[in-house]
N, C-alpha and C positions, 0 to 999 in steps of 0.2 A: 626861326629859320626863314630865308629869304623864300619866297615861291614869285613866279614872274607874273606882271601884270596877265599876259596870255592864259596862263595855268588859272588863277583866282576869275577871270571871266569866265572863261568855259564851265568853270563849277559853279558861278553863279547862276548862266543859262540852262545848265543842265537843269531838265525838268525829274522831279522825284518820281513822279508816276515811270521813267524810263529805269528808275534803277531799283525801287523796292521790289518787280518782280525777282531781280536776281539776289537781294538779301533772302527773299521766301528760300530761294532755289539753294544758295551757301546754306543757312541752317537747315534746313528740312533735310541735305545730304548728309549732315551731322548727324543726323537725329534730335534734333531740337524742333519746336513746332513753329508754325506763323505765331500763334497766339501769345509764346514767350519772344518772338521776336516785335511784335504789337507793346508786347508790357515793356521792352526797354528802350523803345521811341516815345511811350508816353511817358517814361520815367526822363527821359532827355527833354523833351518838348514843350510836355503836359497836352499832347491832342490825346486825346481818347480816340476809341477805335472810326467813334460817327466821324470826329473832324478831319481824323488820318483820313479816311474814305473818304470825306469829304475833296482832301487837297489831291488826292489820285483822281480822284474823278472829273478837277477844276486841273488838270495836269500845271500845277504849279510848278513854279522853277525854284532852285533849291536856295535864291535870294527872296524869293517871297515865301518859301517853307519857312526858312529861321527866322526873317521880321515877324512872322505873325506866330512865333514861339516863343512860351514862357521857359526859357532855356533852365534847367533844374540848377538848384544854387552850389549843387557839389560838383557840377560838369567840372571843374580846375580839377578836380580830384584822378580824373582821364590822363595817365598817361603813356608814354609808351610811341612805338615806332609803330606807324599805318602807312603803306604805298610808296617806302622811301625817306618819309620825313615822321620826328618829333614830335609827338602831335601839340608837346605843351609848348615849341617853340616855335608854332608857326605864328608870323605876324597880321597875318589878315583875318580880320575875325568872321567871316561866312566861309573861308577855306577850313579853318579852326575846326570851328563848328561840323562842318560835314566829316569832315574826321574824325572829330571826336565819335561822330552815328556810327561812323566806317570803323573804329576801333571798337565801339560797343556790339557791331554785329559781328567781326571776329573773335571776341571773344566769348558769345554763344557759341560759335557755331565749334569752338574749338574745347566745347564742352565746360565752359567756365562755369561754376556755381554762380545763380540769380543773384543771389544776397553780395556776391564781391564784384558784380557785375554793377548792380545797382548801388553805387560810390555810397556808405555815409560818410562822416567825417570820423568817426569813432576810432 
């Protein structure tokens, strides 16, 4: 899916530290915790909880969040409709990317089981 140069900027400069508060705030209304929404950025990323903390605290932008992310090898396996679009059809791959995070926290927070959340290829 096509997304406009404008849209793919802004999500690049969007800093992460500005929007993880409000993933905490989507699952915890669910009743789902930080610490299961921590386990499914590091299953997307591979930071653990020190380097997540680490990139909130260095308020990284969500173009240096996914460069310096070992992106997990089953993310293609993400798919599904987030914010209007496709998320396996979008063509920009840091727009992609944040989507796919934005599709893995609704689907916590929408009570989805860990294990179908966490993609294997099986």
């Amino acid at each position: 899916m096509k997304t406009t140069d404008t849209y793919n900027e802004r999500i690049a400069k969007m800093t992460f530290a500005s929007v993880y508060p409000h993933y905490v705030t989507k699952v915890e209304k669910k009743g789902r915790t930080k610490e299961e929404l921590d386990q499914v950025i590091e299953w997307l990323t591979g930071f653990n909880k020190k380097k997540l903390q680490n990139k909130i605290d260095k308020k990284v932008t969500f173009e240096t969040f996914f460069q310096k992310a070992k992106l997990n090898p089953n993310a293609h396996l993400i798919t599904g409709v987030i914010c209007g679009y496709r998320v396996e059809e979008i063509e920009n791959p840091l727009t992609q990317k944040t989507r796919y995070l934005d599709k893995l926290v609704d689907e916590l927070a929408k009570g989805r089981k860990m294990e179908k959340i966490l993609r294997s290829p099986d």
